[in-house]
C-alpha positions as CSV (number, residue, x, y, z in Angstrom):
1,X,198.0,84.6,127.6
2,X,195.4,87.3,127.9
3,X,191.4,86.8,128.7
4,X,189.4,88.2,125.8
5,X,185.7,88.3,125.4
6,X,184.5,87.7,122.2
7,X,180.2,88.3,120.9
8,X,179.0,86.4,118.1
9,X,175.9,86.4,116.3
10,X,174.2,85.1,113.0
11,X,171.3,86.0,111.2
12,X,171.7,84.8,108.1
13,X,170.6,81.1,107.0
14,X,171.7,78.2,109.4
15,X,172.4,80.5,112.3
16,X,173.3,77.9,114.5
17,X,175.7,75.9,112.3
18,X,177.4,79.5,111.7
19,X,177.9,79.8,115.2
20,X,179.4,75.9,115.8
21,X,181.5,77.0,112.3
22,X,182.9,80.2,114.3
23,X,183.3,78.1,117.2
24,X,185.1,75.8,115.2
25,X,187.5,78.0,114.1
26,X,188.6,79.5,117.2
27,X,189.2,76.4,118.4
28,X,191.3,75.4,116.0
29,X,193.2,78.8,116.2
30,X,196.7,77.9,118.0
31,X,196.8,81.3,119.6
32,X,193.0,81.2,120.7
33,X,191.6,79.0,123.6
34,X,188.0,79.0,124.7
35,X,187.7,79.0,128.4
36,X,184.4,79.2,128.8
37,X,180.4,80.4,126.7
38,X,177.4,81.5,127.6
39,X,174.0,80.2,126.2
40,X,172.7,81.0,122.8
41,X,170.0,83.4,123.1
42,X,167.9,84.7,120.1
43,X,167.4,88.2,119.8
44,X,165.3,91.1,117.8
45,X,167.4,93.0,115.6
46,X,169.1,96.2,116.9
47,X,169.6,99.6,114.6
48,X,168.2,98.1,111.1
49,X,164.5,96.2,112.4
50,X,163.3,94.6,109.4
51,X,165.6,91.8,109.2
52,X,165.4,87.9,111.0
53,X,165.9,87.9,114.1
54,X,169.9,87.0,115.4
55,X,171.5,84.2,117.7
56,X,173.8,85.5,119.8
57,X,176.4,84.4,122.8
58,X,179.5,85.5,124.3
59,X,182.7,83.1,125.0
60,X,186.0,83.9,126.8
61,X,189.1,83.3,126.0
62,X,192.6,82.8,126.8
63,X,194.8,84.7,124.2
64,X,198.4,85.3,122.4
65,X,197.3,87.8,120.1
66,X,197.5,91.4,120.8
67,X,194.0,93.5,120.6
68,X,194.4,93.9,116.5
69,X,195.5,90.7,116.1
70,X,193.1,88.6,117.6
71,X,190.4,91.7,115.8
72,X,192.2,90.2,112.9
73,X,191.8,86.8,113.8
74,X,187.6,87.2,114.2
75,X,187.5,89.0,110.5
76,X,189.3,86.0,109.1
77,X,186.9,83.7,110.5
78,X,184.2,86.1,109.6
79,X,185.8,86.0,105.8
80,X,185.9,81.9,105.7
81,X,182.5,81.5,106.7
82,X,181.1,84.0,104.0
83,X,180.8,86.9,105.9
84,X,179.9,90.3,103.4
85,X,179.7,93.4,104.7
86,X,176.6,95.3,103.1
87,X,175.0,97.6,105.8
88,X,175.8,98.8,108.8
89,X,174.2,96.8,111.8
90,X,172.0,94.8,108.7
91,X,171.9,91.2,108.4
92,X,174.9,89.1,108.6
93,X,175.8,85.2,108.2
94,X,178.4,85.4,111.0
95,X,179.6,88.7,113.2
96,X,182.5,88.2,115.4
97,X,182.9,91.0,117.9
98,X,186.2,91.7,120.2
99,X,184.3,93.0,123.3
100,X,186.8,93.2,125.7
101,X,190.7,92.4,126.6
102,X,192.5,91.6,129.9
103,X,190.1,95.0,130.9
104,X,192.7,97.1,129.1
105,X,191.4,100.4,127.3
106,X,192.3,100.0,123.7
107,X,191.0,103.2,121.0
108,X,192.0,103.3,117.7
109,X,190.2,103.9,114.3
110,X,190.1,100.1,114.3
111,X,188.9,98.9,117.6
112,X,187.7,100.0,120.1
113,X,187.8,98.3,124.2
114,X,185.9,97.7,126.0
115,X,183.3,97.6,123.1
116,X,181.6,101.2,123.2
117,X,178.1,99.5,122.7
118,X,178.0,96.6,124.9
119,X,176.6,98.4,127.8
120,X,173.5,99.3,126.1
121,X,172.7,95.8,124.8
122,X,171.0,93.3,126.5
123,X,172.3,90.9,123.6
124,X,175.9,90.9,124.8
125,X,175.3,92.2,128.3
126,X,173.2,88.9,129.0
127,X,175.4,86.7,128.0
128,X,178.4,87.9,129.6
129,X,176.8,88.0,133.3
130,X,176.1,84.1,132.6
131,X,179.8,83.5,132.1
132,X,181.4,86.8,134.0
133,X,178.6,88.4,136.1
134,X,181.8,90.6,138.2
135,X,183.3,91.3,135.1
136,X,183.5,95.4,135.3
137,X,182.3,97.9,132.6
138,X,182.4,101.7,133.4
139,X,182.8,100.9,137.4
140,X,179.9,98.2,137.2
141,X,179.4,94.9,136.8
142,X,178.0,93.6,133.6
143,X,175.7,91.6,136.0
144,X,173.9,95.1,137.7
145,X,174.4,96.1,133.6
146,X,172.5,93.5,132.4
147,X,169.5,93.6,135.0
148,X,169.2,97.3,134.4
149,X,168.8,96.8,130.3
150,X,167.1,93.8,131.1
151,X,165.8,91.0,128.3
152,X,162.7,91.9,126.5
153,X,163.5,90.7,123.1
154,X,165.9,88.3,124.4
155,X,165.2,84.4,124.8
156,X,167.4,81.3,125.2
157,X,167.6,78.8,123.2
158,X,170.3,76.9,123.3
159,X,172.5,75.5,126.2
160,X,176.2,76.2,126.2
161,X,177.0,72.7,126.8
162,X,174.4,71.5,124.0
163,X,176.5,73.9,121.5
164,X,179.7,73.0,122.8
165,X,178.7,69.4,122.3
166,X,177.9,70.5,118.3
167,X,181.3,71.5,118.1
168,X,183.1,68.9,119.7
169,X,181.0,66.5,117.0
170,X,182.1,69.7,114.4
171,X,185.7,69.1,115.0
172,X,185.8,65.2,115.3
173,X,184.4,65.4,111.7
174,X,187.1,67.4,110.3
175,X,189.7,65.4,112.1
176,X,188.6,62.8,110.1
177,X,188.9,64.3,107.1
């Protein structure tokens, strides 16, 4: 097993029941276990502005997959939840984002690790000093990272054990269908 971090974010619609779907479905994933998640925190839009604002948090994970198969794991989710891809950085239902894995350099024309944007957003960085603040990104920790992009923008919203509960409730439900 390898420790993954994973960002997701929603714009579109029910943000927050997109996020508890995603969660959902790595839960469920055999090869995918979530160790820990940050809070939700709602964010301005980055790249394209005139959109809704996101949700956004970061979990880890404990891993089977290799890097472009757990990559392939988050599009599939993205896929069952209704995920189109229109625009570059432009509104989305549900983005799932490999950001890093078991701090092992990975660049190909399909991923790239550690992420190559993380460092300059305060979306990600945030939420991954909450759940890994010595976690190291170019010789620094994302905690010193995340102070020094700071959190205008940025507010909390939602607790991770107050989402974690919504999933818990999400997967009793379909266990009992």
């Amino acid at each position: 097993m390898k420790t993954a971090y994973l960002g997701l974010g929603s714009n579109l619609g029910d943000r927050r029941g997109r996020l508890v779907d995603a969660l959902h479905e790595l839960v469920v994933d055999p090869a995918i276990s979530i160790v820990r998640g940050s809070s939700v925190y709602e964010s301005t839009p980055v790249g394209v502005l005139n959109q809704p604002d996101f949700l956004n948090l970061v979990v880890q994970v404990e891993t089977e997959y290799q890097p472009l198969a757990l990559l392939d794991a988050c599009l599939a989710v993205e896929a069952r939840l209704g995920r189109e891809r229109r625009e570059r950085w432009g509104p989305r239902t549900i983005d799932l984002d490999v950001l890093a894995y078991a701090q092992m350099p990975w660049d190909d024309e399909r991923l790239i690790l550690p992420h190559p944007r993380m460092h300059e957003r305060g979306f990600v960085l945030t939420p991954l000093a909450e759940i890994a603040p010595e976690f190291q990104l170019n010789g620094e920790s994302v905690q010193i990272l995340a102070a020094r992009v700071g959190t205008e923008g940025l507010r909390p919203v939602l607790s991770w054990g107050e989402l974690s509960a919504l999933v818990g409730q999400r997967k009793r439900w379909a266990d009992a269908s």
